[in-house]
C-alpha positions as CSV (number, residue, x, y, z in Angstrom):
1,X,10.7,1.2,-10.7
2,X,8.2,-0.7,-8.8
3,X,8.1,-4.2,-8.6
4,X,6.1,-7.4,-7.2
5,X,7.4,-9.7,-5.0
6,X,5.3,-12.5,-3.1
7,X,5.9,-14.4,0.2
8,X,3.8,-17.5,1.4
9,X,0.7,-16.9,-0.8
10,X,0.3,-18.3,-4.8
11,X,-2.0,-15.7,-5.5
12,X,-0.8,-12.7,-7.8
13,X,-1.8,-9.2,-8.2
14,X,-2.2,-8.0,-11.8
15,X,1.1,-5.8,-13.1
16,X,-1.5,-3.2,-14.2
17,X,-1.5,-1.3,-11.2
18,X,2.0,-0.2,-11.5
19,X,1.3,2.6,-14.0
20,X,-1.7,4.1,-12.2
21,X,0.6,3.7,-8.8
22,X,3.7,5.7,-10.8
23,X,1.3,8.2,-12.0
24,X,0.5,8.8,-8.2
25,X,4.0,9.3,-7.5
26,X,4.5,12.1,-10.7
27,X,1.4,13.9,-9.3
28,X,2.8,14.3,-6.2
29,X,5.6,16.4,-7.6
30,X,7.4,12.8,-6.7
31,X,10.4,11.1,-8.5
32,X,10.0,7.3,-8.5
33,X,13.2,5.3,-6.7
34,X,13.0,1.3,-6.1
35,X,9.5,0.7,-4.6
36,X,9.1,-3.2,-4.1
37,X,5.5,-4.5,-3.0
38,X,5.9,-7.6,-1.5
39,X,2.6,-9.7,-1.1
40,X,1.5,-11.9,1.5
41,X,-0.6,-13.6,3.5
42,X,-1.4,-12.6,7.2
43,X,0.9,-14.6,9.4
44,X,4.3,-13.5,7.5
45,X,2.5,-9.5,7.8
46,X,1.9,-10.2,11.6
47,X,5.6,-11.4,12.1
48,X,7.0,-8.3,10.3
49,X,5.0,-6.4,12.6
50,X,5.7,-8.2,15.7
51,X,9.9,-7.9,14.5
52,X,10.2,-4.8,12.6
53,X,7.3,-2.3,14.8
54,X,6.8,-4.5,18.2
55,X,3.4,-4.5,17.6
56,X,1.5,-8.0,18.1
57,X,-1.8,-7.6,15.6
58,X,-2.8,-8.1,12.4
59,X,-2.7,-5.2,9.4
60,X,-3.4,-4.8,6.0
61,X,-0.1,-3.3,5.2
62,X,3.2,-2.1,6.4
63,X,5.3,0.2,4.9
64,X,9.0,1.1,5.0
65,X,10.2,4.4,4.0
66,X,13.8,4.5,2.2
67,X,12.6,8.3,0.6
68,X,16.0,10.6,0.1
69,X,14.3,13.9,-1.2
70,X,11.6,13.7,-3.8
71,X,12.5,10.4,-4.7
72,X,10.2,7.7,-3.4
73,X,11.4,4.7,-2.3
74,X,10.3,1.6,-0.2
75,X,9.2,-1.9,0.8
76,X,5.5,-1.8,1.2
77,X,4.0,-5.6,2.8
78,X,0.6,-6.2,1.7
79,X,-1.0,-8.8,3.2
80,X,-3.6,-10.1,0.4
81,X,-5.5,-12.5,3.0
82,X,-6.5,-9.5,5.3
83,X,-7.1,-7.2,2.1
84,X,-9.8,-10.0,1.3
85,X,-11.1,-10.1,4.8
86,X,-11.3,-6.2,5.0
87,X,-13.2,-6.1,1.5
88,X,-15.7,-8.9,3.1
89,X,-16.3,-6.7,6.1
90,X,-17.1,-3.8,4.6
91,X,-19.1,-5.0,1.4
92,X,-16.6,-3.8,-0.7
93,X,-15.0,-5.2,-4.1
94,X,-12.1,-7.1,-3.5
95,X,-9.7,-5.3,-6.3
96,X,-10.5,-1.7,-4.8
97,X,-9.9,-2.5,-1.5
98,X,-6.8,-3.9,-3.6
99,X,-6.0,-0.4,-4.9
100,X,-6.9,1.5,-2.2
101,X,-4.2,0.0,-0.2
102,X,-1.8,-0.4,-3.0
103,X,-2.5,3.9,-3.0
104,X,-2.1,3.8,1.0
105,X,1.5,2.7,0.9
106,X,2.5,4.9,-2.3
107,X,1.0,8.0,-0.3
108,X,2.6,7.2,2.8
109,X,5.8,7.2,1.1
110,X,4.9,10.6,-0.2
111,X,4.8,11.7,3.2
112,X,1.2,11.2,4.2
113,X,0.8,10.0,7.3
114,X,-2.6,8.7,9.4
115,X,-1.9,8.9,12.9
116,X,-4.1,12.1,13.9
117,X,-7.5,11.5,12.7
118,X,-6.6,14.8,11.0
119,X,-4.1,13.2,9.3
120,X,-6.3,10.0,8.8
121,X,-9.3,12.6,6.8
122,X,-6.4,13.7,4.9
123,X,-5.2,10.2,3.6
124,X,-8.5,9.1,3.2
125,X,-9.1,12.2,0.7
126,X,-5.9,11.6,-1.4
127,X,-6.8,7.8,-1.3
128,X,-10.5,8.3,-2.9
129,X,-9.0,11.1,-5.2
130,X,-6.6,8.5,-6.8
131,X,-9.3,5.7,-7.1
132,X,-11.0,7.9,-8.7
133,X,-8.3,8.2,-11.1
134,X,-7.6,4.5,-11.7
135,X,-9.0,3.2,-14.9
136,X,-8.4,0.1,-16.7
């Protein structure tokens, strides 16, 4: 089951993501567990960072893998302020720059990672595949 959560913003995201995101799970040969987004703005993000990964800077999202097997599960932060920024900075539209890191922290729990700009290509790929798949 995935859910929304929100800390320190008033802004929502739309609860029609969550079948597109579940569909992402299935076609990963993935079961779907307890995913919870929780949405926020950049300063709560930034102190998750700073407690939970000791690092001091700001990020679009953070994500907390509680996978046993093929069953995803996970807390993913989403900071909603940055996601606007990012979308500014790189002429994009806000709601898929929305997805695309909605998809980010779905895949990550699917066991992509992004460390090795290997890795990185690879996320990018599965990231554009699954836009591609989004349709309202």
């Amino acid at each position: 089951m995935i859910q929304y959560f929100y800390e320190n913003i008033t802004a929502s995201v739309d609860q029609k993501y969550i079948t597109w995101l579940q569909n992402i799970i299935l076609s990963e040969q993935k079961k779907i567990g307890e995913i919870h987004y929780i949405f926020c703005d950049d300063d709560y993000l930034l102190k998750v960072n700073q407690d939970y990964l000791q690092h001091d800077y700001y990020t679009d999202i953070i994500t907390f893998d509680y996978v046993k097997g093929k069953t995803i599960s996970g807390e993913i932060f989403v900071s909603l302020q940055r996601i606007s920024d990012n979308a500014s900075t790189l002429f994009k539209d806000y709601e898929e720059e929305l997805r695309r890191v909605l998809a980010h922290g779905i895949l990550h729990l699917c066991g992509y990672k992004d460390k090795s700009e290997e890795e990185e290509i690879e996320m990018r790929n599965k990231e554009d595949y699954y836009l591609n798949t989004y349709s309202e």
